[in-house]
C-alpha positions in Angstrom: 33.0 -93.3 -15.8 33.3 -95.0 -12.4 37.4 -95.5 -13.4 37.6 -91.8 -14.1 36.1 -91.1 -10.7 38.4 -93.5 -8.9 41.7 -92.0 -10.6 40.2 -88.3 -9.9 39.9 -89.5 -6.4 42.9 -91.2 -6.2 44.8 -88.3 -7.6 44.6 -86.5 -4.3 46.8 -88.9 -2.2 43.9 -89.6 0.8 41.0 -91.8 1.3 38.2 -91.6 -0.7 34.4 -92.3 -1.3 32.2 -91.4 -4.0 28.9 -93.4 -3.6 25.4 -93.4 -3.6 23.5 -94.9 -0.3 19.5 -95.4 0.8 18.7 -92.8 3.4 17.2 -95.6 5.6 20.8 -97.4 5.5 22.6 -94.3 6.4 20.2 -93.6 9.0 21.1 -97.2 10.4 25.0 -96.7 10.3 24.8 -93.3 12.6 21.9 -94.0 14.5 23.7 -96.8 17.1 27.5 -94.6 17.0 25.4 -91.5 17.7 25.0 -93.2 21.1 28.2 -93.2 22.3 30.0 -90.5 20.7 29.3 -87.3 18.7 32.6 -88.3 16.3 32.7 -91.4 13.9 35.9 -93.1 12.5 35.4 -94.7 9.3 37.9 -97.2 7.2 36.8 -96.9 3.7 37.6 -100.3 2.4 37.3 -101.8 -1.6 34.3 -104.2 0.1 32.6 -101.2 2.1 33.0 -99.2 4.9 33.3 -100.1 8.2 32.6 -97.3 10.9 33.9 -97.5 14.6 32.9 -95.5 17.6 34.0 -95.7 21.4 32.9 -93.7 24.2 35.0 -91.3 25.5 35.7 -93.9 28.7 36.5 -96.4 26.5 33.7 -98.6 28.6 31.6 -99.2 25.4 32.2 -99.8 21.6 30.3 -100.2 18.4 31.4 -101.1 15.2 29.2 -101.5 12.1 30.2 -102.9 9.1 28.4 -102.1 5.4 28.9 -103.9 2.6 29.8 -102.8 -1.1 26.7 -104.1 -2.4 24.4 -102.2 0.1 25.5 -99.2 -1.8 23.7 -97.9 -5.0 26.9 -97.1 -6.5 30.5 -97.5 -4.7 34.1 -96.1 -5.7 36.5 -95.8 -3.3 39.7 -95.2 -2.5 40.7 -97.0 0.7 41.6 -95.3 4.2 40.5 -94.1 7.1 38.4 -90.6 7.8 36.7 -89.1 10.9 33.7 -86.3 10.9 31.4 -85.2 13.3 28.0 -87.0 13.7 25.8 -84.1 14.8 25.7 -82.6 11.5 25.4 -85.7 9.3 22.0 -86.7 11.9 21.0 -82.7 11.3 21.3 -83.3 7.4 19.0 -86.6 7.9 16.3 -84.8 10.0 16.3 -82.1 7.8 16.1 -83.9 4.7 13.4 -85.5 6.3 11.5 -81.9 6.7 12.2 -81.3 3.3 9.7 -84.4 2.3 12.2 -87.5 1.8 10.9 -90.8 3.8 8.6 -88.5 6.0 8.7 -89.9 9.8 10.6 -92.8 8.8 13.7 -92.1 11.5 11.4 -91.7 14.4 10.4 -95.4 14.6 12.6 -98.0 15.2 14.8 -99.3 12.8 13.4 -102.4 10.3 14.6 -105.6 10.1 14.8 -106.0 6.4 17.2 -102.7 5.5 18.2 -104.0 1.9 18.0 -101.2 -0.9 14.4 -100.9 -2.5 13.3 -99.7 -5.4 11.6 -96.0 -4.4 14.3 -95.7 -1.7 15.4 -91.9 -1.1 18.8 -91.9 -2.3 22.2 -89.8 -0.9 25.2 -89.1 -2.8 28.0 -89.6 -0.1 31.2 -87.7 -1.1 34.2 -87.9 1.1 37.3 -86.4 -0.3 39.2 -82.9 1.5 35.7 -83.3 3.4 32.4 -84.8 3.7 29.4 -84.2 1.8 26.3 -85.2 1.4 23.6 -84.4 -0.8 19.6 -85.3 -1.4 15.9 -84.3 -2.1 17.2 -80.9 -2.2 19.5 -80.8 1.4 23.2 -80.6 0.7 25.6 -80.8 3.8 29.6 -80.4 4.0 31.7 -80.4 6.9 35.6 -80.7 7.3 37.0 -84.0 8.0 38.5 -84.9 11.6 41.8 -85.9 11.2 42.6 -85.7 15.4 39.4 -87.9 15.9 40.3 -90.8 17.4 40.6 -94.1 16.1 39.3 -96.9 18.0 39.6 -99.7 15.3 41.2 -102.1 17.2 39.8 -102.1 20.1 37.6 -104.6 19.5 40.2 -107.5 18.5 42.0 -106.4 21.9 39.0 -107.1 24.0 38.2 -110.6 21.8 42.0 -111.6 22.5 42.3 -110.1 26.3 39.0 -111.4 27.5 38.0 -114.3 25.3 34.5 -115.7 25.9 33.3 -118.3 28.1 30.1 -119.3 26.2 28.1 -117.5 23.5 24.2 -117.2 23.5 21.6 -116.7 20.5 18.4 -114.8 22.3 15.7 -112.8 20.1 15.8 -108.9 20.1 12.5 -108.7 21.7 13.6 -110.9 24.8 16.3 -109.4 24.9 14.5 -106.4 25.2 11.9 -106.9 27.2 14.7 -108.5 30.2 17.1 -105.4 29.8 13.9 -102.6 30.5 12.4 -104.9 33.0 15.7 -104.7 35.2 16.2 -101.2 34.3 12.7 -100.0 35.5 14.6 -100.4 39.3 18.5 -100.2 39.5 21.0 -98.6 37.4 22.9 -101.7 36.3 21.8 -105.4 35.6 23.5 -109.1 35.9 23.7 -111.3 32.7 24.3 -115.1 33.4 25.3 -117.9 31.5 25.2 -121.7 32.7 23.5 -125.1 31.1 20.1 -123.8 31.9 20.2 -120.8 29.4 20.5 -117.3 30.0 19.8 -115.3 32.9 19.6 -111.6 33.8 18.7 -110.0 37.2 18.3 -106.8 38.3 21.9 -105.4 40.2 20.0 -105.3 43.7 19.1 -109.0 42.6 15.9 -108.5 45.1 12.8 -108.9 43.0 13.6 -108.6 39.2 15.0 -111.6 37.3 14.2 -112.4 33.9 15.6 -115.8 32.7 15.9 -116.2 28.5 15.8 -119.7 26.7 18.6 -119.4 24.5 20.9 -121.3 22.3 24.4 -121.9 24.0 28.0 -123.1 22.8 30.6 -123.1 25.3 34.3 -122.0 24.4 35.7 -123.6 27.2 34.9 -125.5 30.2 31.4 -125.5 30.9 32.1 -123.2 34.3 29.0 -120.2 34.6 29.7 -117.2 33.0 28.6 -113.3 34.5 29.1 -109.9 34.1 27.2 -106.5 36.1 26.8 -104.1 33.5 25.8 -100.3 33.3 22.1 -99.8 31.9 23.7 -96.3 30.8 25.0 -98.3 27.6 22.9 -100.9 27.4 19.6 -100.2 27.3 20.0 -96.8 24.5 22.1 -99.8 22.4 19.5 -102.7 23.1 16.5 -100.6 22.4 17.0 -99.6 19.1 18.0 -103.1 17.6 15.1 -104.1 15.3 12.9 -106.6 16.2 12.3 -110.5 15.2 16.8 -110.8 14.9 19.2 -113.0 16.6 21.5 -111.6 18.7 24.2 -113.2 19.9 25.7 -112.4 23.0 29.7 -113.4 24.2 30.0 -113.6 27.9 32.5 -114.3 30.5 33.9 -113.6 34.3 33.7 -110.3 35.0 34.8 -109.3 31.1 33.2 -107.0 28.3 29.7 -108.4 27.0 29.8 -108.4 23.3 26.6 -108.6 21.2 26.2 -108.9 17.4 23.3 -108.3 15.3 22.8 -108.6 11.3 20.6 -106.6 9.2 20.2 -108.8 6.3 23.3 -109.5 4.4 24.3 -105.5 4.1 24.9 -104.4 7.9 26.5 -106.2 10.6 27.0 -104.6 13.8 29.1 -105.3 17.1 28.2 -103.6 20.4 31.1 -104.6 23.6 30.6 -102.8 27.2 32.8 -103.3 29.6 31.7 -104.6 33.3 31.0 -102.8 36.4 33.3 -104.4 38.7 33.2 -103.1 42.5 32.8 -104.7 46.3 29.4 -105.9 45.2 30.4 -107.5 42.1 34.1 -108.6 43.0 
């Protein structure tokens, strides 16, 4: 059956996707893109799909990655689709109204996001569009084939900006320091040296939070820092589930990369570019 599918798929020429997927999991692969952009690009690979959205600046990027084996059921026919997030986060809420894991998307996101038995389940269709359909809600929407396609962009920044040190700080610090700043300024400082991890309000005046965290130099052992815009931070920051390691990549004055794992299913990536100005030069 699943080879018939495949070939059926197949038969068309384009990407494909014929699965079946935990409405908590989808929830988790829009929820973060939905922050930056209303349009997701997606590569449909044989080991899962891997969805990438940039802002329309270019000053922030996230890319998720979910494995094959987070999905009920997976055939695929590799390639790359975009489609227009509004409606697939309308479907969700309204499949939440309709009953299906009742209040579940208004908290934050949990930590442990692996498939459960009793999970709601959505069949995920993507062939001349996108469809989805569960506890009675069906949605289908055309596919984007103009959307853009930021799937490189994060190699780019890795290989134009390389990292000076890496850090390993808990989500709930890392929390906590990012809304402390931002209860005062509009940007914050994040500093790296032998003493840990350090971030400071922009105005640098009266708020500074310092984090004990893990570090492994790249390089030279030289400080690390980059002023960044709370605008992107703090939507991404707040939503990461609590009691994970993050692991942030910092340099001079280049993007801040973060990267977060739920479980062994879902691994994101998160890079915002740094305000660079008189005050920061």
């Amino acid at each position: 059956m699943r080879r018939e599918r495949k070939i059926e798929l197949a038969w068309f020429g384009k990407p494909g996707l014929d699965a079946q997927i935990s409405a908590r999991l989808l929830e988790a692969l829009v929820r973060w893109a939905a922050i930056l952009s209303a349009e997701m690009s997606m590569d449909i690979t044989d080991d899962g799909v891997v969805s990438c959205v940039a802002h329309e600046s270019h000053i922030a990027i996230v890319e998720t990655k979910v494995a094959r084996s987070a999905f009920m059921s997976y055939d695929a026919v590799p390639g790359w689709v975009g489609f227009d997030l509004r409606s697939v986060r309308n479907f969700l809420a309204a499949f939440v109204s309709a009953g299906a894991t009742a209040g579940r998307f208004d908290s934050a996101l949990p930590r442990d996001i692996h498939p459960q038995a009793g999970d709601d389940i959505i069949a995920w269709q993507i062939k001349d569009e996108l469809s989805l359909h569960g506890s009675g809600t069906e949605l289908s929407i055309r596919l984007l084939h103009d959307a853009s396609h930021p799937k490189e962009l994060l190699t780019t920044v890795a290989k134009k900006w390389p990292h000076v040190v890496e850090a390993k700080v808990s989500s709930e610090s890392l929390k906590e320091a990012v809304k402390c700043c931002g209860s005062s300024c509009r940007a914050v400082v994040i500093e790296a040296d032998n003493n840990g991890l350090t971030i400071t309000s922009r105005q640098g005046q009266t708020l500074k939070y310092s984090l004990r965290a893990r570090t492994e130099w790249k390089g030279n052992r030289s400080p690390a820092r980059s002023a960044l815009d709370l605008a992107f931070m703090w939507p991404m920051v707040k939503e990461i589930p609590d009691s994970l390691e993050v692991t942030i990549g910092l340099g001079n004055d280049c993007p801040l990369v973060m990267e977060w794992h739920l479980g062994e299913y879902l691994k994101t990536h998160f890079a915002v570019c740094p305000l660079i100005d008189k005050k920061d030069k």
